[in-house]
C-alpha positions in Angstrom: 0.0 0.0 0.0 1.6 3.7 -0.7 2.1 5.5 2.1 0.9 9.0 2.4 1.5 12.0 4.4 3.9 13.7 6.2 5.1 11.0 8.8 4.4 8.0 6.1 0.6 7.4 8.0 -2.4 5.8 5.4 -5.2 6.8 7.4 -7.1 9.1 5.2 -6.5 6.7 2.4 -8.1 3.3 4.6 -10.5 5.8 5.3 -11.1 6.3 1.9 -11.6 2.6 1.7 -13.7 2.2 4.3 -16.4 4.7 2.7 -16.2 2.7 0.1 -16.4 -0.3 0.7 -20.0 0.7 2.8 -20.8 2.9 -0.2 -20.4 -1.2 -1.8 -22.5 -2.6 0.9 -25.5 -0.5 0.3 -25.0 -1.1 -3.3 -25.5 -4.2 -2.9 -28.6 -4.5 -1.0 -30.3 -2.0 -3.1 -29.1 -4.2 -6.1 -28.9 -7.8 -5.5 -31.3 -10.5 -3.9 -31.3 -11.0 -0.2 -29.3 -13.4 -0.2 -26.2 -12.7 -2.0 -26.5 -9.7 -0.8 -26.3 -10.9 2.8 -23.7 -12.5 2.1 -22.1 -9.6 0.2 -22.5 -7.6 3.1 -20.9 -10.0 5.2 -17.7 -10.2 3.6 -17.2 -6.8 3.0 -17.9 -6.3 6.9 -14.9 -8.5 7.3 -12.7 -6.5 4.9 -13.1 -3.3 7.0 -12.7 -5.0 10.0 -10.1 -6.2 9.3 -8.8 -3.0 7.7 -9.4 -1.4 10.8 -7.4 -3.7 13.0 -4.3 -3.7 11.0 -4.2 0.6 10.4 -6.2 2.1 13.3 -5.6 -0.5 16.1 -1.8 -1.2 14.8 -1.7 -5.0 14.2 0.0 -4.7 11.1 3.1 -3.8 12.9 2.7 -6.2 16.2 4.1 -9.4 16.5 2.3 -12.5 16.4 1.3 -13.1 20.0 -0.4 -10.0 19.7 -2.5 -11.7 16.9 -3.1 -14.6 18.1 -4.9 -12.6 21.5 -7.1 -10.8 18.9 -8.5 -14.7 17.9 -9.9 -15.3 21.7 -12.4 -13.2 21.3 -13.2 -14.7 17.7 -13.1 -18.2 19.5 -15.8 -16.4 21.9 -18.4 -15.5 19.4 -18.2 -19.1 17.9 -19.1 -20.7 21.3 -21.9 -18.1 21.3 -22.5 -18.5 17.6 -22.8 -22.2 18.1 -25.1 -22.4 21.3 -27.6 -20.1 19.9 -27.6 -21.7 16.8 -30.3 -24.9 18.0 -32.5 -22.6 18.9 -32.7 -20.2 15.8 -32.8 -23.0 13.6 -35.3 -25.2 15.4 -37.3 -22.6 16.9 -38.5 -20.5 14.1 
């Protein structure tokens, strides 16, 4: 990615990217069917987020223990994710 600004910082330009990529994600509920467009959604979600963590939370530059911390909450949800899932899918 090119750097920009005085002290070498890409914040306006992930900024940039970041309206964007929402700019994409209402694009694509207003044009596709629910859903790919869910779907659509989702993945771009995951793009910024992860966008975010490496610029404005500095992970690009950490080390890898400070990566693997960010994956316990990620294990978290998945435990949530999974015990809530019975009940959405045979509760409806």
């Amino acid at each position: 990615m090119k750097e920009s600004g005085a002290h070498g910082s890409p914040y306006l330009l992930i900024w940039i990217y970041l309206v964007v990529l929402a700019l994409a994600s209402v694009a694509a509920s207003i044009v596709l069917p629910k859903v790919p467009a869910e779907l659509a959604i989702y993945f771009l979600a995951l793009v910024k987020a992860a966008l975010v963590a490496m610029y404005f939370m500095h992970l690009k530059v950490e080390r890898f223990f400070i990566h693997s911390l960010s994956l316990i909450p990620l294990a978290l949800v998945l435990v949530l994710f999974l015990g809530v899932l019975q009940d959405v899918v045979f509760n409806r």
